[in-house]
N, C-alpha and C positions, 0 to 999 in steps of 0.2 A: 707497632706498640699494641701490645692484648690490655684491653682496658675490662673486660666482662668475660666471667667462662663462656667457654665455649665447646659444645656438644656437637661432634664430628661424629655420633652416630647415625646411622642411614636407617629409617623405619619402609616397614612393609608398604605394600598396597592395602587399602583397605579389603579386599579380599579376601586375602593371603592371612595365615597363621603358622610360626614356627616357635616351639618351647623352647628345645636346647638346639644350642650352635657347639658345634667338635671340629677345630681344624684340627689336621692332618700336616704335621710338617715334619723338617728333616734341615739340619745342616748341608746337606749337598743333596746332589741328584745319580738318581742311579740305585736306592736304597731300598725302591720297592713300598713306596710311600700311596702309589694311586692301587695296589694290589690291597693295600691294608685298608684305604678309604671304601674300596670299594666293599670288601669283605665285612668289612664293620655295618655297611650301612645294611650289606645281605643278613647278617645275623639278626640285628636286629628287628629288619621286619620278618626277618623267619619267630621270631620271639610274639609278636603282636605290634608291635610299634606300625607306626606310619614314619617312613624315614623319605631323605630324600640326598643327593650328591649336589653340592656347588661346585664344579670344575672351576677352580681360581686359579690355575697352571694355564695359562689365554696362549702362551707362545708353544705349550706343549701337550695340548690339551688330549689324555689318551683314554680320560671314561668312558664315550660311546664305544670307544672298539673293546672297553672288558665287560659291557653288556649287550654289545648285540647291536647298537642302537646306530641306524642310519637315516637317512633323509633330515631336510629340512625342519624344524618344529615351527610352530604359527601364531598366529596372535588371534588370541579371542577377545570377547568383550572385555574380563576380569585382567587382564593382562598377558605375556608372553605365555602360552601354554606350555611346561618344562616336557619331556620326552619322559613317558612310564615304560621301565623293564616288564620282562615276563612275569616278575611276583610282584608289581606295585611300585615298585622304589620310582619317587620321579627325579629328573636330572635335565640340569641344565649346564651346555660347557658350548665351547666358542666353534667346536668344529660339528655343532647341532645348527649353527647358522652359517654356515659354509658350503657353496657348492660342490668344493673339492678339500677334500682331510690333509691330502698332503700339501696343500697350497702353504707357504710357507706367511708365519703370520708377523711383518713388520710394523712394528709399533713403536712409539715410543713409550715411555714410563706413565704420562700420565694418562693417555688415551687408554693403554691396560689397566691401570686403576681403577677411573671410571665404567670400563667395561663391568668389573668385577661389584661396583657395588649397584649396577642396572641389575647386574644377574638376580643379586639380593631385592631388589627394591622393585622391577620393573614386571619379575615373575610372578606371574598367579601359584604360591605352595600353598597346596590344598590341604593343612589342617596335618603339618607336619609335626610331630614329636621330636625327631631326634635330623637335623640336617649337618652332616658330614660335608666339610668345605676341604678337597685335596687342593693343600697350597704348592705354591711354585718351589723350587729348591734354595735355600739360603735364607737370610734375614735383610731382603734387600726392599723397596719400594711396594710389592704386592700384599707384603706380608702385613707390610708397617699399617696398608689401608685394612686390609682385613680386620686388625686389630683395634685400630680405632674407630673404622665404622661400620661394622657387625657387632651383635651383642653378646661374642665367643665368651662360654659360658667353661671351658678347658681344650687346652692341648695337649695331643696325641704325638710323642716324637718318636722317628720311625731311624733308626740306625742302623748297622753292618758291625760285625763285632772285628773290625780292624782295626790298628793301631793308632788312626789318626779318631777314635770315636770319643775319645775324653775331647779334644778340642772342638767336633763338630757336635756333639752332644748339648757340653758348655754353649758357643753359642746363640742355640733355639733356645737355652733354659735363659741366659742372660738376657734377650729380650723377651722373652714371655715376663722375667719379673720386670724388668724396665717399665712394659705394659698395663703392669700388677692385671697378670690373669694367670690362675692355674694353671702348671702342667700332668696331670692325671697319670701317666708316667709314660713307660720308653718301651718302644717293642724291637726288637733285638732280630732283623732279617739277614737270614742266609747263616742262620747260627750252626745248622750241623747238615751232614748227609748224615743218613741211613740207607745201610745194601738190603736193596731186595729179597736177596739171597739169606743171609746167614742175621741180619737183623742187628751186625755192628753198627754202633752210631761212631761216626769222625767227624770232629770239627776241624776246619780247614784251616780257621784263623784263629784256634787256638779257644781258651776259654775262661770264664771270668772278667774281661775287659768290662762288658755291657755292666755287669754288676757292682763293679768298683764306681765305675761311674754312678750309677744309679743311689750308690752307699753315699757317694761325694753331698749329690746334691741332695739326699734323703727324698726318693723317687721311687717308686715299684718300677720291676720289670712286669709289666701285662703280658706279656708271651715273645716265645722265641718259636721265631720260624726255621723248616728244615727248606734247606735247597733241594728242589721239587720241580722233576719235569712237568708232572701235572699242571701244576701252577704255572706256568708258562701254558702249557695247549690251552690249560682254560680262557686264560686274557688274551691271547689270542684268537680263539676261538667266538670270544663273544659269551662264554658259562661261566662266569666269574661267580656269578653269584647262584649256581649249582652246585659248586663242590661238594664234597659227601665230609669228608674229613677235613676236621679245623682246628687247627694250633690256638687261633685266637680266639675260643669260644669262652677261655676264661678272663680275657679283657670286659666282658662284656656285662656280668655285675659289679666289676669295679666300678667300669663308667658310670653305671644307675644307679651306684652309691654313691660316688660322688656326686651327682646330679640329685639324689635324693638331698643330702646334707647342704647343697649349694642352695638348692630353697628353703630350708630350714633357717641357712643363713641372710637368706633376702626377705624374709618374713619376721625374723629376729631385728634385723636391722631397722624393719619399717615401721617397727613398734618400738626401738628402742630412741630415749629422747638425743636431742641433737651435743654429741660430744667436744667440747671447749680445749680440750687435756692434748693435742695431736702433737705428737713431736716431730722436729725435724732439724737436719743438718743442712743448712742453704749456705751455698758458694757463689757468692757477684765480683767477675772480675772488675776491678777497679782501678780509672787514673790516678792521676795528682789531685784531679779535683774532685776527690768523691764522685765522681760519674760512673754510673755503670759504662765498662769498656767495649767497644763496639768491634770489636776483631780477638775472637778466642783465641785461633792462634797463635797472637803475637802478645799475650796477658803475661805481666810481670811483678803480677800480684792478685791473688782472691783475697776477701773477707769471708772470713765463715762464722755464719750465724746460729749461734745454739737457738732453738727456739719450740716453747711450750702453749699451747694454744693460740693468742693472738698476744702473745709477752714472747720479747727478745730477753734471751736470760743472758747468752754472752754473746761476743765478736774477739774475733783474733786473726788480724794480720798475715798470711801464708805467704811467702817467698815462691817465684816458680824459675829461680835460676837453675838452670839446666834442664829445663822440662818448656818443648811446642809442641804447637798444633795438638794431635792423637794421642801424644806422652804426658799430655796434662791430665788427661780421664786418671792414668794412673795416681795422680798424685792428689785431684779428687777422692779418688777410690783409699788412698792412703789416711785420710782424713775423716774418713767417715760419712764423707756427703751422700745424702741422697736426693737434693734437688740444686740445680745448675739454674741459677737464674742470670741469663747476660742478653748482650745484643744481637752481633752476629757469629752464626757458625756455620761453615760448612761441611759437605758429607763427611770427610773423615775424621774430621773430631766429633762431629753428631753420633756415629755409629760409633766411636770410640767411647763416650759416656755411656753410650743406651747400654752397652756389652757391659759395663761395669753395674749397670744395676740404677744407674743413676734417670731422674724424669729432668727436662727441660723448661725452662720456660723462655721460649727465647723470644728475640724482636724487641727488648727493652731496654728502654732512652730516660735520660735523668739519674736523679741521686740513687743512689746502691741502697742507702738506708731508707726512702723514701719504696723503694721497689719490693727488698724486705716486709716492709710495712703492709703493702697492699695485696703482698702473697696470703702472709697470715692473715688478712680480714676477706681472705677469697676473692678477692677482684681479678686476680691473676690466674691463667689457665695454662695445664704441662702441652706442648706439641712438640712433635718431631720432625717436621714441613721443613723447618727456616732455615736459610742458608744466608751468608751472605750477602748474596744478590738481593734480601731483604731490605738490606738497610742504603740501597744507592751505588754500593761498589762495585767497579767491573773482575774484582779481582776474584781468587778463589782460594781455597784455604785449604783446600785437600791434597 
């Protein structure tokens, strides 16, 4: 039961200084996500910045090898000392503390978690501007902590313009808003060849897809990359961040605009007085006895709450015959909700909300109207953690 919010952000060391956080994601793997992090983070300090790479990819960690970067890294006074490339950029990723790169890295979910916020918290970043975190592939566990505890300031989604990229697209955008954090937009890899020779350009997979998407969600394309052997000898080679020629060099006052306006807007906010007017659509599934119901899965009724600052304006009754577990997001989603207050839930109805758009509050016991209540006067905090196994039971709901 979440009685007081709660701040699942991870602060620096005293140290350490970083302004802006950019993760680096993608719907699947394979898309050329750590070429973009890394290139991003080269442009930038080619610009003047102080940049630096969080490798949060721990089971497939491939930054040291697109810069060059081998051996051990060590601990100083101020903390983990991160690994500095040839022009400055520092980096820190999991196969910088590894004997052997190709040692294959078995973990479980939470132990990579914690890896990824030591990375943030335990490093000495020396008076970073812009830190580039390349996440792991999908919207699964790694992502979800980066999100909550790093102070990611937008995201960067990194696709393939094939057929399956309106669903893998959607996705990383449905929880990026779940998370309510910016998407800054979408970079479009392995978009065309161009022949050496005669200077036709062919796209393989066709063209326009990336952009419809991008229309969908009301998103820039930041750049389309051509499929390029060079790009391959470079990240192999360890010159990632020597290339001569760059597709993405107009991603790169997008970002600073949006990062300009993003302080704009956390300067405005810190001056503007505290707003009473918040609206919101809350969904608590409910027994017979008015009790919030403690197994999402098996809910045979929400109340949904219209609600204007700390006033309930209405309720109304919702039916969920024909609709378990994962199918109820939809019927959520049908209603307009955008906050899910109940007891237990597991992974695949949790990831099934988050994809619609919807914040959680879960782990809560007692009256539905009582839990309403304590939402709107803020006692209540959104997480995404709670499963089942919360509330006592062996069972599982995915």
């Amino acid at each position: 039961m979440a009685e007081e919010k709660q701040d699942f952000t991870e602060h620096l060391n005293e140290f350490s200084s970083v302004k802006h956080v950019i993760a680096v994601m993608s719907g699947k793997g394979g898309v050329g996500k750590s070429f973009v992090t890394s290139r991003l983070a080269a442009l930038f300090q080619k610009k003047g910045y102080r940049t630096a790479v969080l490798d949060a990819d721990i089971t497939g960690p491939s930054i040291p090898r697109c810069f060059g970067l081998t051996g051990r890294v060590e601990a100083g006074e101020k903390g983990l000392e991160p690994a500095v490339t040839d022009t400055g950029i520092q980096v820190m990723s999991l196969n910088l503390l590894l004997d052997d790169e190709e040692a294959p890295v078995i973990w479980r979910g939470p132990i990579i978690a914690g890896t990824v916020k030591q990375f943030y918290t335990d490093v000495y970043w020396n008076d970073v501007d812009y830190m580039f975190v390349d996440m792991p592939p999908g919207t699964g566990d790694v992502p979800l902590t980066v999100f909550q505890s790093l102070p990611v300031d937008g995201i960067v989604i990194v696709t393939s313009p094939q057929d399956l990229v309106s669903m893998i697209v959607g996705k990383a955008v449905n929880m990026a808003n779940a998370m309510g954090l910016p998407v800054l937009g979408i970079v479009e890899n392995y978009s065309f060849i161009k022949c050496p020779d005669c200077g036709k350009v062919i796209y393989p997979f066709g063209e326009g897809k990336t952009e419809d998407v991008a229309k969908h969600f009301n998103l820039p394309v930041l750049a389309k990359l051509p499929i390029d052997p060079s790009v391959s000898e470079a990240m192999d080679s360890g010159m990632v961040e020597h290339l001569s020629e760059d597709c993405l060099t107009a991603a790169v006052p997008a970002i600073e605009k949006a990062m300009e306006e993003n302080e704009k807007a956390k300067a405005a906010a810190a001056d503007a007085p505290a707003s009473d007017e918040e609206v919101h659509t809350v969904a608590v599934p409910v027994g017979d006895d008015g009790k919030v119901w403690q197994h999402f899965g098996k809910t045979t009724e929400f109340v949904v709450y219209k609600t204007k600052g700390k006033d309930v304006l209405n309720r109304d009754a919702v039916n969920c015959d024909g609709y378990a577990h994962e199918s109820l997001a939809d019927l959520l989603a049908k209603e307009g909700v955008d906050v899910l207050i109940c007891g237990g839930i597991g992974p695949g109805g949790r990831d099934a909300v988050i994809s619609k758009g919807i914040k959680i509050v879960p782990g809560i016991m007692g009256m539905a109207e009582d839990a309403v209540q304590r939402f709107i006067n803020g006692e209540l905090s959104y997480s995404n953690d709670s499963t089942c196994a919360g509330h006592g039971d062996s069972h599982s709901e995915s």
